[in-house]
C-alpha atoms as one frame of an Amber mdcrd trajectory, in Angstrom:
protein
 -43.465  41.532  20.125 -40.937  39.116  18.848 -39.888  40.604  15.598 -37.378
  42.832  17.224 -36.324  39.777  18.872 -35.775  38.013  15.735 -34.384  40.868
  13.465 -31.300  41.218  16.567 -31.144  37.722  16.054 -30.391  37.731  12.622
 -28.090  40.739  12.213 -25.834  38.454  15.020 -26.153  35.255  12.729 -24.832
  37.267   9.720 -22.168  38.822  11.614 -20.633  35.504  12.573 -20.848  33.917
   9.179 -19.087  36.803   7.507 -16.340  36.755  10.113 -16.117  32.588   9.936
 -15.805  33.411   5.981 -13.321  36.293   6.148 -10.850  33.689   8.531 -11.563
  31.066   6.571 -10.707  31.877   2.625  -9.613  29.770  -0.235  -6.220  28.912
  -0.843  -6.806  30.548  -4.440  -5.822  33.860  -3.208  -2.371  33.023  -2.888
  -0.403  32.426  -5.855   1.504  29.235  -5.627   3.575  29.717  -8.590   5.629
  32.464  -6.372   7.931  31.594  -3.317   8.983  34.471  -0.873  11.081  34.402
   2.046  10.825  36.784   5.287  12.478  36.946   8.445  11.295  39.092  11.577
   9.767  38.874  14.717   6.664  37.473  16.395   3.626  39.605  17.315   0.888
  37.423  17.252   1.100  33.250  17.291  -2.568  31.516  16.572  -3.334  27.398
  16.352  -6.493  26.708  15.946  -8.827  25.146  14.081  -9.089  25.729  10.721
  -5.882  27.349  10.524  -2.773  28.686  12.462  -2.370  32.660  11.769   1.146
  34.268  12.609   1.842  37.645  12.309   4.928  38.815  12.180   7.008  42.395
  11.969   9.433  42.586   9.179  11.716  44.916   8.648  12.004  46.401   5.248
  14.720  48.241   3.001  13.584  51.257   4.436  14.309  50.559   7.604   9.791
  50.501   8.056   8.704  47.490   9.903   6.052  46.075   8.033   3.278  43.249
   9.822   3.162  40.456   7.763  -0.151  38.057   8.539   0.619  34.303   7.669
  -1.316  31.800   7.160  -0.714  28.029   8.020  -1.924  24.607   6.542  -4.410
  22.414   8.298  -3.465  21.958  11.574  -3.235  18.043  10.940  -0.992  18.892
   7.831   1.410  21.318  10.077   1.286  18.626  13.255   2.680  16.087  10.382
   5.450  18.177  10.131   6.385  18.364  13.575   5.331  21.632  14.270   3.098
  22.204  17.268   2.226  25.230  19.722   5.515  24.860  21.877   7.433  25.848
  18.277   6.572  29.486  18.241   5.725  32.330  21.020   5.474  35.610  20.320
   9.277  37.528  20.723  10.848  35.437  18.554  12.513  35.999  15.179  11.776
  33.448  12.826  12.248  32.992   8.379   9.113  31.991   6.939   8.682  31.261
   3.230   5.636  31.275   1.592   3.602  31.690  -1.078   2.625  35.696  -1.213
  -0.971  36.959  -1.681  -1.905  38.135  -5.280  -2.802  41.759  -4.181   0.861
  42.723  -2.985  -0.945  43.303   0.657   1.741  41.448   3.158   0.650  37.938
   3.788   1.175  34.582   2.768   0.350  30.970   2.619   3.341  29.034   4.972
   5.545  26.487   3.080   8.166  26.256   6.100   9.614  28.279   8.546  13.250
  28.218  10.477  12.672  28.878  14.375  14.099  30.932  16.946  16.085  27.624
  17.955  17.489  26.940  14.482  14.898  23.963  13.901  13.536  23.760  10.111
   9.924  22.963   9.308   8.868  21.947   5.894   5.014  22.388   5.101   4.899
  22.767   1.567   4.217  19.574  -0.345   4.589  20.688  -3.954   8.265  18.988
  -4.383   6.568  15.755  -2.598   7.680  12.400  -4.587   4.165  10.803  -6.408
   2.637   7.970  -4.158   3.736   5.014  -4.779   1.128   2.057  -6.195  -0.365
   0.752  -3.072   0.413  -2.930  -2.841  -2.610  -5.563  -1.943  -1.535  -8.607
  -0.014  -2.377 -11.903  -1.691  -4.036  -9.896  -4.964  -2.640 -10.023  -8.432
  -0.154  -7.456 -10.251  -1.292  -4.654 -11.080  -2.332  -4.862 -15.366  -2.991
  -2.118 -16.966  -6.644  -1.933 -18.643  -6.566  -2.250 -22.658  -6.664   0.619
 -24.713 -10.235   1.761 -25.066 -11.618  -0.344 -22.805 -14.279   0.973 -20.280
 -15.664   0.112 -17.407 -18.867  -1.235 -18.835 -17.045  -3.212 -21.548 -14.705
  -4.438 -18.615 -17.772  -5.526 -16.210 -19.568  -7.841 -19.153 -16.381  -9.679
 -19.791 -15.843 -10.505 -16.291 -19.632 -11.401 -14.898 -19.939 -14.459 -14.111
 -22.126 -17.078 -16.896 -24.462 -17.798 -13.843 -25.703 -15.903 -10.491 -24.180
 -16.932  -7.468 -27.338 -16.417  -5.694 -30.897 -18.106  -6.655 -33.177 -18.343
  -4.395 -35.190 -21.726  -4.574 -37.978 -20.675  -2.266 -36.869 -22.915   0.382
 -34.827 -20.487   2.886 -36.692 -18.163   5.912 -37.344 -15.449   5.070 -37.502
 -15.778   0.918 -40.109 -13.241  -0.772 -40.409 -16.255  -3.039 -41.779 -18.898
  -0.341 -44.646 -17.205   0.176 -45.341 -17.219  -3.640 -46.243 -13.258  -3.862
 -43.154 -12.229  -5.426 -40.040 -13.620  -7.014 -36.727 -13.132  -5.366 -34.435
 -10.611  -6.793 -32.076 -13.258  -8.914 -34.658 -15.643  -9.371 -34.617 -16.028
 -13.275 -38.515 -15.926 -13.424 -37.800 -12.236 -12.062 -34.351 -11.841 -13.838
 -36.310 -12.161 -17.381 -38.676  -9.407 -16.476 -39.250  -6.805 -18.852 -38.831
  -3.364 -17.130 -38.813   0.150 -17.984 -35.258   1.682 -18.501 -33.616   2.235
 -15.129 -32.612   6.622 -14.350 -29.216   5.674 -13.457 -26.971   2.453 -14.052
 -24.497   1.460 -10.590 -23.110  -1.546 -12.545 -19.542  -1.615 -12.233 -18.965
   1.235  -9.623 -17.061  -0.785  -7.680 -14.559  -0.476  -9.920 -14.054   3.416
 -10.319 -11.281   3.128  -7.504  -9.738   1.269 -10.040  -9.455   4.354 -12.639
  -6.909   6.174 -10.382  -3.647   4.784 -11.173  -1.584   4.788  -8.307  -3.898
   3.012  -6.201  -5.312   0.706  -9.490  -4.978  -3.030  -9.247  -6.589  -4.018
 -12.671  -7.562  -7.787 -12.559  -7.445  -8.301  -8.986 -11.018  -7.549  -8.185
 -12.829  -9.978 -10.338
């Protein structure tokens, strides 16, 4: 009998994927319009993949300590800041500001944190300057595209008048040496009347192009 077997097996599986979905939510249930600051100690220090998880003990107006769980960026983005597993351990009293949780329920999303050792950590990227225009070696200034132009109108006035490739039957390997079918730019084939394609990739080369800070109009035709 296997089906008990099976049914253990799939209580288990949909254990683990609730728990993996629980630890790792959206950032939407923060609210990022809101900046808090806390300062207390450290119970708990996690860094892990996806996230790093702090908890901390905070001491209210009351005189209550309240555990505050805090949540980190990407471990890449908090390693860019300089913080690593050697910058917290559990004992010490650190200020964290964040971005609170909608409910009210004690939590946060990290935007930096001051350590036991009086070193600053910035995570939060919201005040970061807008990237620069990245610049292309040996490729033209970036122009910006006329008004109303679009991509398609852009691709016809740059193709070239004739195909840089014809195939003249003579190379190994052509399709059109053997005479069953005509290469794909021969004109023969070119002139070919075929039904309407389901999707048009003309031009996609330039979509990079639409994003402006990285756009270098007129260098890439």
């Amino acid at each position: 009998m296997q089906t008990p077997k099976l049914t253990l097996l799939l209580i288990l599986a949909h254990c683990l994927l609730a728990t993996t979905v629980l630890a790792h939510h959206s950032a939407v249930v923060f609210d990022e319009s809101k900046s808090i600051q806390k300062t207390g100690k450290v119970t708990q220090f996690i860094m892990r993949n996806p996230h790093m998880i702090i908890t901390l003990d905070v001491t209210n107006d009351e005189g209550e300590i309240v555990e505050w769980k805090i949540e980190g960026q990407s471990i890449a983005a908090m390693r860019e800041s300089g913080f690593d597993r050697q910058s917290v351990k559990v004992g010490d009293v650190v200020t964290i500001k964040m971005h609170p949780l909608k409910t009210g329920v004690p939590g946060g999303l990290i935007q930096g944190m001051i350590g036991a050792d009086g070193k600053s950590y910035s995570m939060d990227d919201s005040d970061a300057p807008a990237r620069r225009r990245q610049v292309y070696p040996a490729l033209m200034p970036w122009e910006p595209p006329p008004d109303g132009e679009t991509w398609q109108m852009r691709e016809k006035k740059t193709r070239p008048s004739e195909l840089p490739i014809i195939s003249d039957g003579t190379s190994a390997g052509d399709a059109s040496a053997t005479g069953i079918m005509a290469a794909a730019l021969d004109p023969e084939n070119l002139s070919k009347i075929r039904p309407p394609e389901p999707f048009d990739l003309t031009g996609v080369w330039q979509f990079r192009g639409e994003e402006e800070w990285r756009a270098n109009y007129g260098s890439f035709e």
